[in-house]
C-alpha positions as CSV (number, residue, x, y, z in Angstrom):
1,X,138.0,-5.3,108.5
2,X,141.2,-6.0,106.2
3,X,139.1,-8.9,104.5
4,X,136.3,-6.4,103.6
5,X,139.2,-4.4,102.3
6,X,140.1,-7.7,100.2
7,X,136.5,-8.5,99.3
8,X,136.3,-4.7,97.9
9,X,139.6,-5.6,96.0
10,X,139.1,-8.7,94.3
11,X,135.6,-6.9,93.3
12,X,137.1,-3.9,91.9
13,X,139.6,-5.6,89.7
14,X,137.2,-8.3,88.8
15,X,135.2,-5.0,87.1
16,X,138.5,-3.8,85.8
17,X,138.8,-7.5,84.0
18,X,135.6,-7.0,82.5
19,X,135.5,-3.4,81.7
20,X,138.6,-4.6,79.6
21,X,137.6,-7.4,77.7
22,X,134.6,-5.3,76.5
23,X,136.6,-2.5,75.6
24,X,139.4,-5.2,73.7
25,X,136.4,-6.9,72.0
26,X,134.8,-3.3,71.2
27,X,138.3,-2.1,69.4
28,X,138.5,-5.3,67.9
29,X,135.0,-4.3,66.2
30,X,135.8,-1.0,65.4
31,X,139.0,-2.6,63.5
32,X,136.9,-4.7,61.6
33,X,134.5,-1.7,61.0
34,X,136.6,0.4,59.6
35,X,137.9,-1.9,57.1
36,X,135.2,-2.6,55.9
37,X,134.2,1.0,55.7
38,X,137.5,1.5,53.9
39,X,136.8,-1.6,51.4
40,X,133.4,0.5,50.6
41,X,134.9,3.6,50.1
42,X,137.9,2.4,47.7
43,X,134.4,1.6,45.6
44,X,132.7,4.5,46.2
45,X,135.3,6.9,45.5
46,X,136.2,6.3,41.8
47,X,132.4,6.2,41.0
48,X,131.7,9.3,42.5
49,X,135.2,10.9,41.2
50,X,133.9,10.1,38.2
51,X,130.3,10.2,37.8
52,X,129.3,13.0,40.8
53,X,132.1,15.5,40.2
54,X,131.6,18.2,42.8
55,X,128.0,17.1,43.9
56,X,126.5,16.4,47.4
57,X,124.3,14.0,48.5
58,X,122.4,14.8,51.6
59,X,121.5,11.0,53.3
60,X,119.9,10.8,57.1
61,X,121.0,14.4,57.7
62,X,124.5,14.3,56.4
63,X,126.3,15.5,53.6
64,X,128.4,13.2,51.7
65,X,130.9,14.5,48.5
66,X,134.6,14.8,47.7
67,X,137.0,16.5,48.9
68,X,140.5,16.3,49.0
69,X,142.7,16.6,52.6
70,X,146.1,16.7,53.4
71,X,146.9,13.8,55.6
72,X,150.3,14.1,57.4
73,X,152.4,11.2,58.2
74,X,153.9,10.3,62.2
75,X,157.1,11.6,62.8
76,X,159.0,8.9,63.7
77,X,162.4,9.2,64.7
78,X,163.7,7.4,61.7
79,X,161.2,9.4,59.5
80,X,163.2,12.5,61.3
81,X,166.7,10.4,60.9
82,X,165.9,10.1,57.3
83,X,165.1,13.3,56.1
84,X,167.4,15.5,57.9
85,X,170.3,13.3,56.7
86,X,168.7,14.0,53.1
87,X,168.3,17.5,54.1
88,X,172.3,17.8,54.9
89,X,172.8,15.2,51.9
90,X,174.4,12.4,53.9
91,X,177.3,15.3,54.9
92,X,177.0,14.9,58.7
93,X,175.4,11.7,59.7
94,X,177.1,11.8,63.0
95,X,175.6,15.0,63.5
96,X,172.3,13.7,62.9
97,X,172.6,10.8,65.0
98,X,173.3,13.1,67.6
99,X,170.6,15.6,66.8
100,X,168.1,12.5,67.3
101,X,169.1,11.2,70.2
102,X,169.0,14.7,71.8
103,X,165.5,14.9,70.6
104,X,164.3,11.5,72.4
105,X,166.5,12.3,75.6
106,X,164.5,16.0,76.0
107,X,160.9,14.2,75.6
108,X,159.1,14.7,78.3
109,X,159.0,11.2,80.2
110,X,156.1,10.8,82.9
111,X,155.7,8.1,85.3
112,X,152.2,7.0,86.2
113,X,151.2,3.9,88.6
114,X,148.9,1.8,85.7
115,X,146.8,-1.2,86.4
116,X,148.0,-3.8,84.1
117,X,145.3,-6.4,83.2
């Protein structure tokens, strides 16, 4: 009975071995996709800035133009360290330095049982 137990074990994590390589190997192609994608549109995107000013063109269903998006940053805690130091103009660094470390020790830290492969 407690080999069966084993048997199931080993079997399980040899699928968890496997689920993760193809997931590793899939990232890994996403990656490379998506530089690619982003070597396209750094061509792309002058031309049509140029060229297609405020037109759309419709291709398998989708519509593809322009358009400008505010892309926010992480905030990191030396992002965060950083600019409120510039907001008190270097006045109170020890005060900030405080203020950070309060804001890591009141995240919200969870412990979860992982499989590590």
């Amino acid at each position: 009975m407690e080999e069966q137990k084993t048997e199931k074990i080993y079997k399980y994590i040899k699928q968890c071995i496997i689920l993760t390589e193809k997931i590793e190997q899939l990232t890994e192609q996403i990656k490379e996709l998506k530089e690619k994608k982003t070597k396209i549109e750094k061509v792309i995107i002058p031309v049509m800035a140029k060229e297609m000013k405020g037109k759309t063109i419709q291709y398998k269903e989708r519509n593809i133009c322009l358009k400008n998006e505010k892309v926010y940053p992480h905030l990191s805690y030396k992002y965060l360290n950083e600019k409120i130091n510039k907001f008190f103009k270097n006045e109170k660094p020890e005060l900030v330095a405080q203020l950070c470390q309060f804001l890591k020790d009141e995240r919200i830290i969870k412990n979860e049982t992982v499989l590590k492969i």
